[in-house]
LOZA-95152 format. One record per residue (C-alpha): residue in one letter; x, y, z. Coordinates in Angstrom, 1 decimal, m for minus. Layout:
N
REC  type      px      py      pz
REC     A       X       Y       Z
...
//
This chain:
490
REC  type      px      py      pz
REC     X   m22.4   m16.1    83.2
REC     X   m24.8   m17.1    80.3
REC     X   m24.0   m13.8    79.0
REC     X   m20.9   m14.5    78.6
REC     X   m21.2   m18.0    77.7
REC     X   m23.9   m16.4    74.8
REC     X   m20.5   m13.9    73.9
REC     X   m18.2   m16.5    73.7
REC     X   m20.4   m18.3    71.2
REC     X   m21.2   m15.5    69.1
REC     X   m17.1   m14.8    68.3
REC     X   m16.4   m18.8    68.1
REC     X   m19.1   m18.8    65.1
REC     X   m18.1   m15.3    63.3
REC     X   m14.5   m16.4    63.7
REC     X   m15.4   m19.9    62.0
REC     X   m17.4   m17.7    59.5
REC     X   m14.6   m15.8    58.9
REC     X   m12.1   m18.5    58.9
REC     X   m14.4   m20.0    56.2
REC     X   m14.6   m17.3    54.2
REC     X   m11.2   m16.6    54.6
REC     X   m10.5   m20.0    53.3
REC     X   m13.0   m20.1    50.4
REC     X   m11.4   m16.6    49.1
REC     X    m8.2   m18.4    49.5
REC     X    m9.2   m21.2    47.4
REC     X   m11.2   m18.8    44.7
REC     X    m7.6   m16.5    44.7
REC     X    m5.6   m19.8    44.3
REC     X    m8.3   m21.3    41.5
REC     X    m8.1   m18.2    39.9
REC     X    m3.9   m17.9    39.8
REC     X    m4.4   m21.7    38.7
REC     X    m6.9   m20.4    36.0
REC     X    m4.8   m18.0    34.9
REC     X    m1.8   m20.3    34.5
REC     X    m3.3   m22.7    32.5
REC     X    m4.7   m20.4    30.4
REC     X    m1.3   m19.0    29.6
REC     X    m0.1   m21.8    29.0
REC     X    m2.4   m22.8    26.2
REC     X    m1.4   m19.6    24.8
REC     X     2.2   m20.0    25.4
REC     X     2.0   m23.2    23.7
REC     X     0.4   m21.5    20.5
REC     X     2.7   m19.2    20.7
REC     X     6.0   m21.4    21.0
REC     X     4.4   m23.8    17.7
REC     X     4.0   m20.3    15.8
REC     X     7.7   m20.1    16.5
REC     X     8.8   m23.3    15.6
REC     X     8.1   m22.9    12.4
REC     X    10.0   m19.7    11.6
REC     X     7.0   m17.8    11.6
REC     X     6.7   m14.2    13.3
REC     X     4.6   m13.4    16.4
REC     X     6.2   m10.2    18.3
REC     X     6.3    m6.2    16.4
REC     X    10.3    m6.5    16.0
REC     X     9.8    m9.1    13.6
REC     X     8.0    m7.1    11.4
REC     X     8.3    m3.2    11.9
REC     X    11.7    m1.9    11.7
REC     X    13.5     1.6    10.8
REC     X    15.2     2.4     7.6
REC     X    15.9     0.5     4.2
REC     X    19.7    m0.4     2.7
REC     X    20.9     1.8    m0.1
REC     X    20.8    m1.3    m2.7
REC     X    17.0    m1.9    m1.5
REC     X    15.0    m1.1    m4.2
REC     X    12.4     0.6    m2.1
REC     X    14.2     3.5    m1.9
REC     X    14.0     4.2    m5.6
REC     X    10.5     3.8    m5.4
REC     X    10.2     6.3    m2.5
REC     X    12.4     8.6    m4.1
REC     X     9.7     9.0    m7.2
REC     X     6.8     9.0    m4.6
REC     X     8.4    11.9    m3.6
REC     X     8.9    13.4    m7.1
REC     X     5.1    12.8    m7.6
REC     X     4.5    14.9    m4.3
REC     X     6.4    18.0    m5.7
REC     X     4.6    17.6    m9.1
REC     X     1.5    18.0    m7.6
REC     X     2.2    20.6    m4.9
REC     X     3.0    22.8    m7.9
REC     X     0.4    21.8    m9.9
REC     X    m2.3    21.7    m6.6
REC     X    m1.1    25.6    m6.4
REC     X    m2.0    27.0    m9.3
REC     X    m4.5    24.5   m10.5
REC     X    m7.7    27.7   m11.2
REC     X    m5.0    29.8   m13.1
REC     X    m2.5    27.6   m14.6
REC     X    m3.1    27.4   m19.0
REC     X    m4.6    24.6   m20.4
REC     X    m6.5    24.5   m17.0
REC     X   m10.5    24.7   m17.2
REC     X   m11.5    26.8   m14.0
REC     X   m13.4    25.3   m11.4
REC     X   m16.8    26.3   m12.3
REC     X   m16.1    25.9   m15.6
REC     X   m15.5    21.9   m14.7
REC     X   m18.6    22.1   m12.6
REC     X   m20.9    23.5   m14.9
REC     X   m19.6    20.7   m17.8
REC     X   m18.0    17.5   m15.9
REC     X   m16.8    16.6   m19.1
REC     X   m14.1    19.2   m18.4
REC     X   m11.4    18.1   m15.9
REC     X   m10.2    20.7   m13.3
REC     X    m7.2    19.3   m13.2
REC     X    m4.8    16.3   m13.9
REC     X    m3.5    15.1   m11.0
REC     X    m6.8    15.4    m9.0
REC     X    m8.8    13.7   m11.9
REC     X    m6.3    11.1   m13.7
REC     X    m8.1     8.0   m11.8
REC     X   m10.5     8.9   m14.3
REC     X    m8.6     8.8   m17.3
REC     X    m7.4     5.1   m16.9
REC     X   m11.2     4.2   m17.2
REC     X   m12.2     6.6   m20.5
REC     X   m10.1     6.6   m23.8
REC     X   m12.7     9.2   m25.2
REC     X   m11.3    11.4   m21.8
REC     X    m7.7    11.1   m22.8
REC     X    m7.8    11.7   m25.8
REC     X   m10.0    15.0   m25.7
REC     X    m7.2    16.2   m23.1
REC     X    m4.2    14.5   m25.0
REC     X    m2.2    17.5   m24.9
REC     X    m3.1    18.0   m20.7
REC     X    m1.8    14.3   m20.4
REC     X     1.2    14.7   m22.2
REC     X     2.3    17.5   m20.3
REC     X     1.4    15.8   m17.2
REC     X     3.6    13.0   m17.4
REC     X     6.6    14.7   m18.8
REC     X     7.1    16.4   m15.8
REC     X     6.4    12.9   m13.8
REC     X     9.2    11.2   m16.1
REC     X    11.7    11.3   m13.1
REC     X     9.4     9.5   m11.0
REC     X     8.6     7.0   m13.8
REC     X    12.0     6.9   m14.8
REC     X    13.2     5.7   m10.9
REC     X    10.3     3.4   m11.1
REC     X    12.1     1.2   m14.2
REC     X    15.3     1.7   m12.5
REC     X    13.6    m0.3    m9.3
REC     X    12.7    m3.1   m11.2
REC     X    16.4    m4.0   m12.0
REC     X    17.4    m4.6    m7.9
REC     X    17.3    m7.8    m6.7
REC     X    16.7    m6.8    m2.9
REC     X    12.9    m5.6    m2.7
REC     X    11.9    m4.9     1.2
REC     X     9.1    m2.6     2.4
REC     X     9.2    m2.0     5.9
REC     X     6.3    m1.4     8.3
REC     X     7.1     1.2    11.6
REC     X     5.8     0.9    14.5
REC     X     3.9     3.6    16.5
REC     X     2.3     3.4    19.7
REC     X    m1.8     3.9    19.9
REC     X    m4.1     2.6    22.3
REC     X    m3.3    m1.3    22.0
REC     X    m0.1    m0.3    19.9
REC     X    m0.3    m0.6    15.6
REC     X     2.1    m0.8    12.2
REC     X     2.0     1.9    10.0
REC     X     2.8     1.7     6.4
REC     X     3.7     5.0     5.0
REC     X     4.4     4.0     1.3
REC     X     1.1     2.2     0.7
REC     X    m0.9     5.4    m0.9
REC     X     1.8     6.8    m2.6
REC     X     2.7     3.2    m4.3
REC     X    m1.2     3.4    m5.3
REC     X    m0.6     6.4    m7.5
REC     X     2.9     5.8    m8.9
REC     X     1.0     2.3   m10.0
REC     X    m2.3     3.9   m11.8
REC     X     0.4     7.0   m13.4
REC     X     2.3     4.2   m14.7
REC     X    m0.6     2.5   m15.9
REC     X    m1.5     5.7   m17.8
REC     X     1.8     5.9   m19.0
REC     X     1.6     2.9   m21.0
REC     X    m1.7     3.5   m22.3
REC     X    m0.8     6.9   m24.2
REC     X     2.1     5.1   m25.3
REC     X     0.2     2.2   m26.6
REC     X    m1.7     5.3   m28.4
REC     X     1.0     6.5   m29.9
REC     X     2.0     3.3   m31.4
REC     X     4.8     2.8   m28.6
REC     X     4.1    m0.9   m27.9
REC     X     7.4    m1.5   m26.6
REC     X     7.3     1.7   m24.5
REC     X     3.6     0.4   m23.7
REC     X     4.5    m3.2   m22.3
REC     X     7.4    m2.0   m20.1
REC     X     5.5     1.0   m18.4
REC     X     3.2    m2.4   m17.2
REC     X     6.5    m4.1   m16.5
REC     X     6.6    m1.6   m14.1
REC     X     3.6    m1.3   m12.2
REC     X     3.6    m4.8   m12.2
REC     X     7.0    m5.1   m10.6
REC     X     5.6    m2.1    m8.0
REC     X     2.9    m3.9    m7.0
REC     X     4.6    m7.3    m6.5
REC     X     7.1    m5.6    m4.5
REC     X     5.1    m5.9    m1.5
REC     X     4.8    m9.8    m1.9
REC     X     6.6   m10.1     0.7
REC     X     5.4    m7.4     3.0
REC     X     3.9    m8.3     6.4
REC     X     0.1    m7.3     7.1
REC     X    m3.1    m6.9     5.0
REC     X    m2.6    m2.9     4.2
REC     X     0.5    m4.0     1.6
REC     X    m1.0    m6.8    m0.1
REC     X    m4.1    m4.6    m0.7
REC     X    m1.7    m2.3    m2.2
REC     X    m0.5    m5.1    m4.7
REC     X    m3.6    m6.1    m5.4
REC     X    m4.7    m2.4    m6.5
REC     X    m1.9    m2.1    m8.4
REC     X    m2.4    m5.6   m10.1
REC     X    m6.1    m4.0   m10.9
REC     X    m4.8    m1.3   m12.6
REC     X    m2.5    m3.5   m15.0
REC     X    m5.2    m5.5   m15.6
REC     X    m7.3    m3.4   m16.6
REC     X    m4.7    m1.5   m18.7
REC     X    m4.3    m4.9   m20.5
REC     X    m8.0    m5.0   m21.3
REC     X    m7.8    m1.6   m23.4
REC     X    m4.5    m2.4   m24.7
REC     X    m4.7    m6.3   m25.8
REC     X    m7.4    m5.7   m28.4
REC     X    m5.0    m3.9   m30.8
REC     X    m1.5    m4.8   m29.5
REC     X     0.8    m5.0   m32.2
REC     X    m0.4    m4.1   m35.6
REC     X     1.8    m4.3   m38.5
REC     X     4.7    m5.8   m38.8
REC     X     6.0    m7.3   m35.6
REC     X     9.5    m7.8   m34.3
REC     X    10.5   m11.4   m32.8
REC     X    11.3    m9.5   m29.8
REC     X     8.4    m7.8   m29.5
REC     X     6.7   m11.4   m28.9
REC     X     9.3   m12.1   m26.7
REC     X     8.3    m9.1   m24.8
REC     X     4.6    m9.7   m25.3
REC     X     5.6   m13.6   m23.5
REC     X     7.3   m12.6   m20.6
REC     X     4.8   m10.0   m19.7
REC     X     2.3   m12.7   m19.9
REC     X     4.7   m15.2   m17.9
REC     X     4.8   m12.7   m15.0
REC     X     1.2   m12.2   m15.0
REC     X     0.2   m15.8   m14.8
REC     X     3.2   m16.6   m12.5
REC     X     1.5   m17.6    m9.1
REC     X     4.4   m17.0    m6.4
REC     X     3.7   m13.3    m5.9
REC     X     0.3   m13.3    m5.6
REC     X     0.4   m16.1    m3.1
REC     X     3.1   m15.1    m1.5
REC     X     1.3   m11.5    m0.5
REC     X    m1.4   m13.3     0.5
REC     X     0.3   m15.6     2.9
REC     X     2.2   m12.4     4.3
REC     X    m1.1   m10.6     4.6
REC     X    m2.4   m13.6     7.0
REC     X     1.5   m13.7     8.8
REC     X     1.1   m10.0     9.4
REC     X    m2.1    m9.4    10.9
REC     X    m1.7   m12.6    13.2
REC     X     1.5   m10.5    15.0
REC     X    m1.1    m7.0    14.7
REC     X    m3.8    m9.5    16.6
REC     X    m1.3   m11.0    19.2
REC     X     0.2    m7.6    20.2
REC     X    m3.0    m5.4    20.3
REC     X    m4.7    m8.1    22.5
REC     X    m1.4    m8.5    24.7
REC     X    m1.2    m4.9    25.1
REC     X    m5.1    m4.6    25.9
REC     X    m5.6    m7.5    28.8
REC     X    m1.4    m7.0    30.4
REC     X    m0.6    m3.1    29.6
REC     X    m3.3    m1.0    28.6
REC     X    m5.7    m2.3    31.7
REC     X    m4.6     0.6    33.7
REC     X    m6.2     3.2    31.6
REC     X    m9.4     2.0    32.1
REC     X   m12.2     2.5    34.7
REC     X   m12.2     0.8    37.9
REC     X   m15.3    m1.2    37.0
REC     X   m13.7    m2.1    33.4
REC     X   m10.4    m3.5    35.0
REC     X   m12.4    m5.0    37.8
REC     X   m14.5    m6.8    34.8
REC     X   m10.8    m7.5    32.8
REC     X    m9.1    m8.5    35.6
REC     X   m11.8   m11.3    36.9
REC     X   m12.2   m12.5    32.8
REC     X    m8.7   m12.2    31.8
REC     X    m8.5   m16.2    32.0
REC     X   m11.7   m16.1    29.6
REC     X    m9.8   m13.7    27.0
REC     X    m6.4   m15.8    27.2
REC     X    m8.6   m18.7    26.5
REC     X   m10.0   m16.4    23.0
REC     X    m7.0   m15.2    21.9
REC     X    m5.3   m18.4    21.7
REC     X    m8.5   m19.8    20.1
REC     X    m8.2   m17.2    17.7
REC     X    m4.6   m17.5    17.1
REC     X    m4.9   m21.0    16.0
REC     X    m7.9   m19.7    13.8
REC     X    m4.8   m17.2    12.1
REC     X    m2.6   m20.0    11.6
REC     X    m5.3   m22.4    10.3
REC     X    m5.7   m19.6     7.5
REC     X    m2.4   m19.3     7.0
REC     X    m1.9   m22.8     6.3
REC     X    m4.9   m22.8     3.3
REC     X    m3.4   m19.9     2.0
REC     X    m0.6   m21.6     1.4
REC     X    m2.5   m23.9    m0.4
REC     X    m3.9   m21.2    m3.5
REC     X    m7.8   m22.8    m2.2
REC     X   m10.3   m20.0    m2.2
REC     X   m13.0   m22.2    m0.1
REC     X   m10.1   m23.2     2.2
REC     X    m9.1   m20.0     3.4
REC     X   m13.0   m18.6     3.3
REC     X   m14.4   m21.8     5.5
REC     X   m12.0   m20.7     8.2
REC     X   m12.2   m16.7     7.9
REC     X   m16.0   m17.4     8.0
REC     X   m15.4   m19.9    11.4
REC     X   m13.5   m17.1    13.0
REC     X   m15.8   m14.1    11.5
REC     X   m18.7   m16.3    13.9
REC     X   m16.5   m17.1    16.8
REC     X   m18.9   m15.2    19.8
REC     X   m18.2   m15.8    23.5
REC     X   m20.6   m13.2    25.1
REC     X   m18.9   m11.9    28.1
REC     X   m15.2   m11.9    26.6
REC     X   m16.0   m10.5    22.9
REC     X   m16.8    m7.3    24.2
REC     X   m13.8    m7.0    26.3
REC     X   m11.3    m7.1    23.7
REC     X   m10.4    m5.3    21.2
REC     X   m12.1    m5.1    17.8
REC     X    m9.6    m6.0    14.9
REC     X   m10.5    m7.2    11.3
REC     X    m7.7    m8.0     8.8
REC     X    m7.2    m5.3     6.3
REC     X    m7.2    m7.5     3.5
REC     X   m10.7    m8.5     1.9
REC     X   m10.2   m12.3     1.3
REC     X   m12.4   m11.9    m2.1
REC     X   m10.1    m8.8    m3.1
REC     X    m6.9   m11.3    m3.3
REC     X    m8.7   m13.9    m5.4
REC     X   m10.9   m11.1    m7.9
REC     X    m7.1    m9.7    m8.4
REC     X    m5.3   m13.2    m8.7
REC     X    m8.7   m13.8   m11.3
REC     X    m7.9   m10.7   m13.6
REC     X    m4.7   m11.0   m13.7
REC     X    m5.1   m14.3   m15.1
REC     X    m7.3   m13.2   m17.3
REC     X    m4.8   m10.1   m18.5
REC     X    m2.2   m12.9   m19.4
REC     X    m5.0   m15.1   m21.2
REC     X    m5.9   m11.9   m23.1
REC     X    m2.4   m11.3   m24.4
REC     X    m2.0   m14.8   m25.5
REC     X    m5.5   m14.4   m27.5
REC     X    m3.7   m11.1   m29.1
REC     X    m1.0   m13.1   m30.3
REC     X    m3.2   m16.1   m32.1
REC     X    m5.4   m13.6   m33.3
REC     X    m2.3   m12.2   m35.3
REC     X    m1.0   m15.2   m36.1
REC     X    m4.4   m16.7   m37.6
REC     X    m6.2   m13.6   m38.4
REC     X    m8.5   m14.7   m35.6
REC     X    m9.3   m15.3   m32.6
REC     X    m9.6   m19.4   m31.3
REC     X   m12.8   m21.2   m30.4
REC     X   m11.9   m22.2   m27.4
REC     X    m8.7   m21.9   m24.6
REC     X    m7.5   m24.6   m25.6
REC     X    m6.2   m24.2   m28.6
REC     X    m3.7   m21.7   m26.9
REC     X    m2.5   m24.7   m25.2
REC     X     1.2   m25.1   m26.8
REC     X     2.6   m22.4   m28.7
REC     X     0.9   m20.0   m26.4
REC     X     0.1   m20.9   m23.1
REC     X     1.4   m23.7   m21.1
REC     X    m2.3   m24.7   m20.0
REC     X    m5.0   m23.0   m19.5
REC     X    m4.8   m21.2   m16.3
REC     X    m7.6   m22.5   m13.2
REC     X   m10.3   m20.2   m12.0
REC     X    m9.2   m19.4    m8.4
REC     X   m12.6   m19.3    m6.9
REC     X   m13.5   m22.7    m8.2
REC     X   m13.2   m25.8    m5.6
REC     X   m12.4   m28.6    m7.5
REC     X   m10.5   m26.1   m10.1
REC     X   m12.0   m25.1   m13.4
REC     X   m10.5   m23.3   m16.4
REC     X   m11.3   m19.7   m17.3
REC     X   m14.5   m19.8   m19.0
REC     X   m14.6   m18.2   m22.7
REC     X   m17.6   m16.5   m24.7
REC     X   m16.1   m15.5   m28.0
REC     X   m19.6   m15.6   m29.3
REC     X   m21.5   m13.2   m26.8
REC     X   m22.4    m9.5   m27.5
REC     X   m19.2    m8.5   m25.4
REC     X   m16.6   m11.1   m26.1
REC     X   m16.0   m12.3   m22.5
REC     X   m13.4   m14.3   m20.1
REC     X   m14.7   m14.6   m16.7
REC     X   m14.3   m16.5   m13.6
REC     X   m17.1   m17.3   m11.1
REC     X   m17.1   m14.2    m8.1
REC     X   m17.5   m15.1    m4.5
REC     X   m20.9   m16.8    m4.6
REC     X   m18.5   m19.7    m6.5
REC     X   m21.7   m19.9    m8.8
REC     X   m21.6   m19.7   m12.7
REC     X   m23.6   m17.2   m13.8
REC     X   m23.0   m17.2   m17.6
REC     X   m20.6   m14.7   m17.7
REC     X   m23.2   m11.7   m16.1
REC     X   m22.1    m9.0   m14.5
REC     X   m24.2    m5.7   m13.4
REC     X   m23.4    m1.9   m13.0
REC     X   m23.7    m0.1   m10.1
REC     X   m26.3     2.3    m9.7
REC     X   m23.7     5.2    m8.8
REC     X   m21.2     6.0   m11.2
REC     X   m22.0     3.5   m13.8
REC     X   m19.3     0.9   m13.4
REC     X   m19.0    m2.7   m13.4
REC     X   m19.9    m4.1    m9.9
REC     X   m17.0    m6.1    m8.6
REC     X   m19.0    m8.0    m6.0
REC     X   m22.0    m9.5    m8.2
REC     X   m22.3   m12.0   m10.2
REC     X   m19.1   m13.2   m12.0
REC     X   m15.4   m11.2   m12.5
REC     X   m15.4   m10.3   m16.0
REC     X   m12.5    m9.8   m18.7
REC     X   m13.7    m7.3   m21.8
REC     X   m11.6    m8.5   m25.3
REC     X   m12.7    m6.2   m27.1
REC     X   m11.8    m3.2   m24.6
REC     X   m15.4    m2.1   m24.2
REC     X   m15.8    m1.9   m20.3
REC     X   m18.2     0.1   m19.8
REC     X   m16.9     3.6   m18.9
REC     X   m17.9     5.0   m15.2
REC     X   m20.2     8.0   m15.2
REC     X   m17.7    10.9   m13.5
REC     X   m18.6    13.1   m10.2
REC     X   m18.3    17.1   m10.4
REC     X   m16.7    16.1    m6.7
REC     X   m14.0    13.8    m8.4
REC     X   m13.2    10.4    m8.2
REC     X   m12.8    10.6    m4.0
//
């Protein structure tokens, strides 16, 4: 009778253990569903303010298939793929083909160049290198004049679209195709117009730049940080054109529409729309790449994982709702100082996000950085300006038979004002040194500190550092010319 008394107990106090266990695993489910839900709908709500204002959050809204026939892109692919064939032929016959040095020739003397279209990055950099291959270069682009020819023939459509396609990875992805081959049609137009500004062609000269700079600005409106780090490369390459060609633009007699010219190259430069425009895109895009690769990672992509690593997903996915909503409103913070031109605005909250660290739930999700270097936008925006500044010191210079003593005698007849450093917070006018060694514009780099107008060279290659000190505008053309690789410029 005790015995069974003894039993009786025993299953009354494991069923009231189980019962409470029961309960308590009932409570943790429902906390967590509860958990969950909230945590959604912070996310949802970031999500639904993103679309109130028009702006895009989901892969349809920014990766499609195909482009319209009055779409300029397509005349811009069309020449990428004209600069394909020319190089196929020329990559084929490269060792054998005359006027070619052979490769060990070119690697005993790295003076020599192997070949053009491997080698022509090099030639934007050294005047001394196209004109001891003048002939080579000549050549060269008279077989690229259908490319170059559908590149001016772009610039006249109104409709200017790039489209990034989808494709389906790990945690999904956009791909831009065009990007590399807009690169090179940019730097061979850019070399274009500096052997016709050699020949004297300074009409020829100033619309090969029209060009490039059209090109590059084309992707203005691009979603995602690969495109508007193509425009900014290409915006480079103009720039830096403009730096060998300014010096001596125009000699002799000069044609009122050949200032006219010389004007609205230097309005389209200094024109702030396109650069902020693919800046703002470049945030707008990589938001959406964020949102869908981290969607894709905690709902879709789980099951591909280890039991122990869905287990850990599965009990944190609360945690990583909670991050990615954080860091969503981090995107949109950026995208709102963007908007506003502010270099410290936009850095103060890329460096707040850059340092966001939650231990357990950082790991778990997937690692994305913006393709886009925030300091590349604003060292592009800076030369640029500076390119425009240059041409407008051309013009003084031949209208006074020098150059001013300071910017602000441009002020007027040649400049509407003197255009604002972009990395300075209050802004600050383009600094001037018409007296130094080098005759100088600069802007302060990303340390926002003025260092005089110094700038260093880096140890490989020889070239002007773009990361030290200040950003630095040569008027005299005298950038220091890059040592070149046996490899190439790769």
């Amino acid at each position: 009778m005790a015995d069974k008394e003894r039993s009786k107990g025993r299953h009354r106090i494991r069923n009231i253990v189980l019962l409470v266990l029961g309960g308590l695993a009932l409570l943790l489910f429902l906390a967590r569903v509860g958990w969950e839900l909230h945590a959604r709908s912070v996310l949802q709500k970031e999500i639904d303010a993103i679309k109130a204002k028009g702006e895009p959050i989901e892969w349809e809204e920014i990766a499609s298939e195909g482009y319209e026939l009055d779409n300029a892109v397509s005349l811009y692919m069309a020449a990428q793929r004209e600069i394909g064939e020319v190089f196929w032929r020329r990559s084929d016959s490269s060792d054998n083909q005359p006027g070619r040095v052979s490769r060990s020739a070119r690697d005993a003397d790295s003076d020599e160049l192997f070949s053009i279209q491997d080698e022509y990055y090099y030639l934007l950099e050294d005047p001394a290198l196209r004109q001891a291959h003048r002939a080579e270069v000549v050549e060269f682009l008279d077989e690229l004049e259908p490319a170059l020819t559908l590149a001016r023939s772009a610039r006249r459509f109104e409709t200017v679209v790039w489209r990034p396609f989808p494709y389906l990875n790990r945690y999904g992805g956009v791909d831009h195709p065009d990007v590399g081959g807009s690169e090179s049609l940019g730097r061979l137009l850019c070399l274009a117009s500096l052997m016709a500004h050699e020949k004297g062609e300074e009409v020829a000269s100033l619309e090969y730049l029209r060009d490039a700079r059209a090109l590059g600005d084309s992707f203005a409106g691009t979603l995602g940080g690969w495109p508007h780090s193509s425009q900014c490369k290409v915006s480079d390459e103009v720039s830096l054109a403009i730096e060998q060609i300014s010096p001596n633009l125009l000699k002799g007699p000069i044609k009122e529409s050949s200032r006219e010219l010389v004007r609205t190259v230097t309005a389209e430069l200094l024109d702030r729309e396109p650069m902020q425009k693919g800046l703002v895109a470049a945030f707008l895009g990589d938001r959406v790449v964020f949102a869908c690769q981290s969607r894709a990672y905690i709902y879709e992509n789980i099951r591909g994982h280890g039991l122990i690593r869905r287990a850990h997903v599965f009990a944190l996915r609360p945690l990583l709702i909670y991050e990615e909503a954080a860091l969503l409103r981090t995107w949109t913070r950026s995208i709102a100082a963007a908007r506003t031109g502010s270099y410290a605005r936009v850095n103060a909250v890329e460096t707040e996000r850059s340092n966001i660290n939650w231990p357990i739930t950082v790991p778990a999700l997937p690692t994305f950085s913006p393709d886009m270097e925030l300091t590349t936008h604003f060292r592009s925006l800076a030369l640029r300006r500076m390119a425009g500044v240059a041409l407008s010191l051309r013009m003084y210079e031949i209208d006074n038979g020098r150059r001013p003593k300071t910017l602000e005698e441009l002020v007027g007849k040649y400049l509407r004002k003197v255009p604002d450093d972009p990395f300075t917070d209050p802004p600050r006018p383009i600094q001037y040194l018409l007296e130094a060694e080098q005759p100088l514009l600069y802007c302060v780099g990303e340390n926002e500190t003025d260092d005089g107008g110094s700038f260093e060279l880096s140890e490989y290659g020889g070239r002007v550092k773009s990361d030290s000190n200040d950003i630095v505008f040569f008027l005299n053309g005298d950038r220091p010319v890059p040592r070149r690789d046996k490899r190439g410029p790769w």
